[in-house]
N, C-alpha and C positions, 0 to 999 in steps of 0.2 A: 506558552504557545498553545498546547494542548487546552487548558482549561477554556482559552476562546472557542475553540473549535465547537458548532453547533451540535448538542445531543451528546458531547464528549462526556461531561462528568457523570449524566445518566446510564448511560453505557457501560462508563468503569465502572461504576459501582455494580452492577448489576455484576460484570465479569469478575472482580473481585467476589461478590458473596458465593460467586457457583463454588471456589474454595471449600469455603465454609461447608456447603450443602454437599459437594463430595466427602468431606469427614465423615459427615452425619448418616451418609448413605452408606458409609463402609461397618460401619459400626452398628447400622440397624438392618443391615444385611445379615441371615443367620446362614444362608446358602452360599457353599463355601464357592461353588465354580463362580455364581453371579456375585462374589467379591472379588474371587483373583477379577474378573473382569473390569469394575469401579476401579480396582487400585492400578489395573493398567492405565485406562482412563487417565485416573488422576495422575499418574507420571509422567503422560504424556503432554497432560494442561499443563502441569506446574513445568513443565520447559515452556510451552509456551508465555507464560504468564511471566517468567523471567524473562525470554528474548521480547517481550514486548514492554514491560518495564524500561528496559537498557534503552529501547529505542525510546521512550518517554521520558525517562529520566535525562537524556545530555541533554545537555541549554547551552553548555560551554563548549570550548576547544581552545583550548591555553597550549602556547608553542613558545621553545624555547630558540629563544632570539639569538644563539650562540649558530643555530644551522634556516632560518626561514623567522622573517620579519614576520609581525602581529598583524593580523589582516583586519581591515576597518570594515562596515557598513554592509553595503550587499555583498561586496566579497566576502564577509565575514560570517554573513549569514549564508549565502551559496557554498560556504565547507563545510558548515554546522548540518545544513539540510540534506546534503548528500550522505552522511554516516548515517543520522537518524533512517532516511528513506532505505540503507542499504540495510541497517539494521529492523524496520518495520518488516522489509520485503522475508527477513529472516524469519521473523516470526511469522509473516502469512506463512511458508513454508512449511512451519510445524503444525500452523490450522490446519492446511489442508491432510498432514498426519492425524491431527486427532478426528476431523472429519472420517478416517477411512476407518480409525479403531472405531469408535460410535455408527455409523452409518452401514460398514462393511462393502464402500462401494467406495472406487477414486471418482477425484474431480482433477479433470484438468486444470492448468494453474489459470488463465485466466477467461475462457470459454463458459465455464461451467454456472456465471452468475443470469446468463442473457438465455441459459437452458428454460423451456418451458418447467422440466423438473422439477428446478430448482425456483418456480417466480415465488415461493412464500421469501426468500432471501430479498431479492430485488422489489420484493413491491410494500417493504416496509417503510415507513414514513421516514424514519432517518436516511436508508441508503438513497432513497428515492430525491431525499433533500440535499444527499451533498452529493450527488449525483448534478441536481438541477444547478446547487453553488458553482462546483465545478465549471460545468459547461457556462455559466454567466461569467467566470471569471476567465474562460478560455477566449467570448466574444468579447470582452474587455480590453485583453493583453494584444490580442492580435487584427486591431482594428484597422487596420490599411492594409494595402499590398506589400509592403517594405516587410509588415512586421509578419506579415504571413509565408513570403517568400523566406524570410530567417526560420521563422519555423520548420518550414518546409525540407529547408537545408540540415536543418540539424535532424530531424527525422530522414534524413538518406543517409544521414551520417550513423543514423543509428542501427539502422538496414546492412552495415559491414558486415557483421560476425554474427548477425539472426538465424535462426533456422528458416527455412522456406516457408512451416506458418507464418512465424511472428513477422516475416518480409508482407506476405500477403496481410497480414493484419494490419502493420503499417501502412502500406500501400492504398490499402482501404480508407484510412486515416485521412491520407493525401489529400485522395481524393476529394473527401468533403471539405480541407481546409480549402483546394483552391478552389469549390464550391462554396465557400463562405457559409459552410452549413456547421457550426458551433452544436451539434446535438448530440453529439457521442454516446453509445449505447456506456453502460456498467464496464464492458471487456473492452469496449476500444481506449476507454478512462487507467484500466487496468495496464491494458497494452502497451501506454506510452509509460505508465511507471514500471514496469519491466524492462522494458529500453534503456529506459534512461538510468537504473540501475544496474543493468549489464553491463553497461559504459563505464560507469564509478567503477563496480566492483572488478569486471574483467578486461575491459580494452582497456584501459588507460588513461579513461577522462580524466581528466581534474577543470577546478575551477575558472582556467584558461587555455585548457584545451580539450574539443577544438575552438579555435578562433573566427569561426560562424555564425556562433550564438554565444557573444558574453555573459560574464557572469550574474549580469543585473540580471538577464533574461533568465537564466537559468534559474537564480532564486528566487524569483515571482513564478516560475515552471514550478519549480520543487516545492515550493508550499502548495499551490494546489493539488499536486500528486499526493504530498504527504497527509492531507487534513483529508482528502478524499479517502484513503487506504486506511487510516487511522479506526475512521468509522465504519467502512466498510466492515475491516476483519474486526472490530470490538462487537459490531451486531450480526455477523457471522457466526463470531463465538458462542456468543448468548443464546442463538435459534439452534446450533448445533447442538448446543449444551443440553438443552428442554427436551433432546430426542432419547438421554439415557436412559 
């Protein structure tokens, strides 16, 4: 799944050798303070690089048929895509930690890419392209009123246990769906992967519930979320990384 993903295998690899290049920077470091500091660094990537792994790494989800039957097709791909998505979201959360060691400043978890601040992040060709897939694949899925009203639905369903931003963020969302305006900034992209992982991980979703937006829907939602976020934090990484 990943290896299709446009700009994916460039990316990892780049984020895999910054590895490498923190070794080489601890070791040709003779300045003891500006080492403790690389080797915090690098403790803090190699968690990331693990929690992002895990979420690259499952393909599977093998169930044992003594408590819950084998689930087929989209269903089977809408519980595969909800772990990875809830485990990707895990690993943006430690970016944004190694962002604050490196940096010395927070980012909001999903505000901080539409910052004028921050446009060297947002106006790289990769995020800028799966930014653009994204949104084509959003006018695609929700091409009538039927399928936009379901959408709609399930973004108020997501709006239960939000905080008052992420309400106003979705709300904003809404808005341009039943404007049929498909252009979503970087953070309102972000926003609905936030949602929709708060769902999984803390209310309660699962693959048929709620029963608003089935689960065909949801695993053609989820892969765009997830190949969108995939790229995002792998060339996040990478611009972060170059600021050591």
């Amino acid at each position: 799944m990943e290896r299709e993903i446009i700009n994916f295998n460039g990316q990892y690899e780049v984020f895999r050798n910054n590895i490498d290049n923190l070794e080489v920077r601890i070791i040709e470091t003779e300045d003891l303070t500006e080492q403790n500091r690389i080797v915090e660094i690098q403790n803090v990537y190699s968690t990331l690089d693990v929690k992002m792994r895990l979420a690259f790494g499952i393909r599977e989800i093998r169930l044992n048929n003594d408590f819950v039957s084998d689930k087929e097709d989209d269903l089977k791909l809408c519980h595969l895509l909800y772990y990875k998505l809830a485990d990707l979201w895990f690993a943006y959360d430690t970016y944004l930690k190694f962002y604050k060691i490196v940096a010395g400043a927070d980012k909001n978890n999903v505000d901080w890419i539409d910052a004028n601040v921050h446009n060297n992040y947002a106006s790289t060709d990769a995020i800028i392209l799966a930014r653009n897939s994204a949104n084509g694949s959003f006018q695609n899925l929700y091409n009538n009123n039927q399928k936009r009203r379901n959408f709609i639905e399930y973004l108020m369903h997501c709006k239960t246990n939000a905080s008052p931003s992420q309400k106003r963020r979705i709300d904003q969302i809404i808005i341009k769906i039943q404007q049929q305006i498909f252009i979503f900034t970087n953070s309102e992209i972000l926003t609905i992967s936030y949602a929709v992982r708060n769902n999984f991980v803390h209310n309660g979703e699962t693959t048929v519930v709620p029963d608003n937006f089935g689960y065909k829907n949801k695993s053609h939602l989820l892969k765009v979320l997830y190949s969108y976020l995939a790229i995002t934090l792998l060339v996040s990484s990478n611009i972060t990384f170059s600021r050591i």
